[in-house]
C-alpha positions as CSV (number, residue, x, y, z in Angstrom):
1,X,0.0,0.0,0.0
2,X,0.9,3.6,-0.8
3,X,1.5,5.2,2.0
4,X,3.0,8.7,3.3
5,X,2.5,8.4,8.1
6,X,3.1,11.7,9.1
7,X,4.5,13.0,13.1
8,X,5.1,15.9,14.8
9,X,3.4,18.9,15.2
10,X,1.4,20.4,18.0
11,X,1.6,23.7,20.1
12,X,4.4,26.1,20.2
13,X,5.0,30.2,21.2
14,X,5.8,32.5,18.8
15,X,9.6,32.0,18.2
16,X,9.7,28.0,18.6
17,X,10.7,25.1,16.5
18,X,9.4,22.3,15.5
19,X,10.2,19.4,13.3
20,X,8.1,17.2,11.1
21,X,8.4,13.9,9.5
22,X,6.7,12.1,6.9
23,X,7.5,8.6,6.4
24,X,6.5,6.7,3.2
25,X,5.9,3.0,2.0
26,X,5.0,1.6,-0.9
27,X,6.9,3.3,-3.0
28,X,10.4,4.1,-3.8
29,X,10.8,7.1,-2.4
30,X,13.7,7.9,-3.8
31,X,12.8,8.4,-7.2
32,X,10.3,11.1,-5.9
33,X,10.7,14.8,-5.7
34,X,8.8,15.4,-2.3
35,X,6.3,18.3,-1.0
36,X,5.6,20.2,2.1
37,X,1.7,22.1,1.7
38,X,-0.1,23.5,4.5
39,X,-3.6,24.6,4.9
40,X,-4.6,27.4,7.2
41,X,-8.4,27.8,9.0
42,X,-10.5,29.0,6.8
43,X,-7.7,29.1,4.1
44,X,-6.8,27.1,0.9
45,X,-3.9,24.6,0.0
46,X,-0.4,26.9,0.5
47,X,2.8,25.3,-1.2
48,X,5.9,25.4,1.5
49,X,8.5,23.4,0.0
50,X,9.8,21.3,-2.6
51,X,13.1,18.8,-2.4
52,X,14.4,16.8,-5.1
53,X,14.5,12.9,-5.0
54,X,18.2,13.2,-4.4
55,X,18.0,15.9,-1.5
56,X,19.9,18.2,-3.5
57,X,17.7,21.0,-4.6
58,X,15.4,22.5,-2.0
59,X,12.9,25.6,-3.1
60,X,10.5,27.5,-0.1
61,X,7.8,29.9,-0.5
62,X,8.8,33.2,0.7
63,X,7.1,33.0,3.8
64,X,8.9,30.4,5.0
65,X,12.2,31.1,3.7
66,X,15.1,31.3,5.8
67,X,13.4,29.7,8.8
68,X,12.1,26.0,7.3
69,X,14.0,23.4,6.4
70,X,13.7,20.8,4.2
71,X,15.2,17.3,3.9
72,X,15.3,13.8,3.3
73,X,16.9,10.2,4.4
74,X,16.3,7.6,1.5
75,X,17.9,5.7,3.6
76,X,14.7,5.6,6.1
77,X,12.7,6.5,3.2
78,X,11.9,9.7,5.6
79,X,11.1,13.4,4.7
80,X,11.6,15.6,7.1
81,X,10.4,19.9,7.8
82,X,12.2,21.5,10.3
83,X,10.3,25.0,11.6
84,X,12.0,27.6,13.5
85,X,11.4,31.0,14.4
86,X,7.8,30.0,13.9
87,X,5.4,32.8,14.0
88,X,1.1,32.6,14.3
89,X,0.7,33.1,10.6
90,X,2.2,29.4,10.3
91,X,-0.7,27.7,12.4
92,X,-2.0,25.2,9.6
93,X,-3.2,21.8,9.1
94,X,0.9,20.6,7.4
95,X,0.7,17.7,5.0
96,X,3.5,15.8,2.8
97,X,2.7,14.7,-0.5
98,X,4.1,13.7,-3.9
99,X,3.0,13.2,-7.1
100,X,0.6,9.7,-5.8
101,X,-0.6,10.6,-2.3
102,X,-0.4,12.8,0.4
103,X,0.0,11.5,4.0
104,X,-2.8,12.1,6.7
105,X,-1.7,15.5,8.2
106,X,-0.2,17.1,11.6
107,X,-2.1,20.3,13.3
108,X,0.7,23.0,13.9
109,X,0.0,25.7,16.4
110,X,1.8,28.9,17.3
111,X,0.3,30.6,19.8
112,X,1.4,32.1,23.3
């Protein structure tokens, strides 16, 4: 079964990090170019970030640049966000996807 498990998430202040991780089965994973979305209340699908199947071309959306992080482990067949400096305007629903499926989801919250 295709199949993208997403953890991590929850509630942080205004400031804090968080990391998320998406891993897939399947699938080769490494063959894939990988996605970060996120979906705010109220609020459509919002592209974050893109990385390449081999982890070495990373694009961000311009709200998140310079404070997200994207990567990968084929390896563990793992994709990975890494938030800091996270503000209220990133509260969202987060999802990983690729071009086949998307995994289930992780609530992020900033607020103090």
């Amino acid at each position: 079964e295709v199949q993208l498990v997403q953890s991590g998430g929850g509630l942080v202040q205004p400031g804090g990090s968080l990391r998320l991780s998406c891993a897939a089965s399947g699938f080769i994973f490494s063959s894939y170019t990988m996605s970060w979305v996120r979906q705010a209340p109220g609020k459509g699908l919002e592209w974050v970030s893109d990385i390449n199947s081999g982890g070495n071309i990373r694009t961000y959306a311009d709200s998140v640049k310079g404070r997200f992080t994207i990567s990968r482990d084929n390896a563990k067949n793992t994709l990975y966000l890494e938030m800091n400096s996270l503000k209220p305007e990133d509260t969202a629903v987060y999802y990983c996807k690729n071009s086949i499926t998307r995994g289930q989801g992780t609530q992020v919250t900033v607020s103090s």
